[in-house]
C-alpha positions in Angstrom: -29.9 49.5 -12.6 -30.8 47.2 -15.7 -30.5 43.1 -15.0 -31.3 40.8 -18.0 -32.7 37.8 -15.6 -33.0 36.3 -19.5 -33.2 32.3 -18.2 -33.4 30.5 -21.7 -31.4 27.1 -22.5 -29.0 28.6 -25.0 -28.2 31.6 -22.6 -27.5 29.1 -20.0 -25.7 26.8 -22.4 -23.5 29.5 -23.5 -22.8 31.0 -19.8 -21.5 27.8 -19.1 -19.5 26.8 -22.1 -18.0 30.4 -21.8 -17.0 29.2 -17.5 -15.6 25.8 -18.6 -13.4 27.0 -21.5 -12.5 29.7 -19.2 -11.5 27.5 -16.4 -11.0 24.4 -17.4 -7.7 23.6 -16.5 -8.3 24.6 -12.7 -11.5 22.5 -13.0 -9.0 19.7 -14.0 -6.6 20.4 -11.3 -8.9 20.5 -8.8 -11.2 17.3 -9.4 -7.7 15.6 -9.6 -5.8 17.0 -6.6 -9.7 16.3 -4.5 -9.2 13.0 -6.3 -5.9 11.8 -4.9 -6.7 13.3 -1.7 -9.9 11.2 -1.4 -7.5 8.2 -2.1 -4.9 8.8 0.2 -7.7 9.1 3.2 -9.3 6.2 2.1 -6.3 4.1 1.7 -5.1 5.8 5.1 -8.3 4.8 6.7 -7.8 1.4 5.4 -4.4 0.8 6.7 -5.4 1.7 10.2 -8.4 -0.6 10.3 -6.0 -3.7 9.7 -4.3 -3.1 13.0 -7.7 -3.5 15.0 -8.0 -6.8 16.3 -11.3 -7.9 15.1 -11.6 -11.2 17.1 -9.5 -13.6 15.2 -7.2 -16.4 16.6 -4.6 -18.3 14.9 -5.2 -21.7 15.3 -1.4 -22.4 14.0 1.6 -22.5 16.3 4.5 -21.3 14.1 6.8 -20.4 16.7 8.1 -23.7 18.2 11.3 -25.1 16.0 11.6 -28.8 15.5 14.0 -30.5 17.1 16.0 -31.5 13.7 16.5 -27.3 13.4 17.0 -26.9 17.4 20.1 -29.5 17.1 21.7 -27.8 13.8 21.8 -24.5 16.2 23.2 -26.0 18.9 25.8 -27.6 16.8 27.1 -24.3 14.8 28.1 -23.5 18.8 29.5 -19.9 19.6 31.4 -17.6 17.7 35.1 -18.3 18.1 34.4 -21.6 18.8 35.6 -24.5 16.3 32.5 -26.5 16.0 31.3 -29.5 13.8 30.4 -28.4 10.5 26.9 -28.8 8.9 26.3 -31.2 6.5 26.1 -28.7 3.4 26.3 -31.9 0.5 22.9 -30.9 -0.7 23.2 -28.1 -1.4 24.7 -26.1 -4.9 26.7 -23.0 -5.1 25.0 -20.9 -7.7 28.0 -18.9 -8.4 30.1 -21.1 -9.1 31.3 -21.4 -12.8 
């Protein structure tokens, strides 16, 4: 059994110039597919961090209505019911021609 262990910088270049025009394609596909995977864990990863309460309070109160908004409410009434209208004279139609 005869093995050339011949380690010189052109047989090494030319080994792997030979294994990247050989495979480079799959080379290609692979770094990309690893690359998108990466990505999607990552982003994935990020996504599910957000829902972690991290010790934040909101100082705002946005879920009281102000009485202006509670009254117009009240006055469109039930449905089926005839009820006073709301003052719509503000207001423009962008449809119309």
């Amino acid at each position: 059994m005869n093995i050339d262990l011949n380690f010189s910088p052109s047989t090494i270049k030319a080994t792997l110039g030979h294994f990247f025009k050989r495979f480079h394609f799959i080379l290609f596909f692979v770094f990309s597919v690893g690359g998108l995977a990466v990505c999607v864990f990552l982003l994935y990863q990020i996504i599910g961090m957000s829902d972690q309460p991290n010790g934040y309070t909101s100082t705002s109160n946005s879920t009281q209505f102000d009485q202006a908004t509670i009254d117009q409410l009240r006055a469109l009434g039930k449905p089926g019911e005839s009820s006073n209208k709301l003052d719509m004279s503000g207001r423009v139609n962008p449809f119309a021609e």
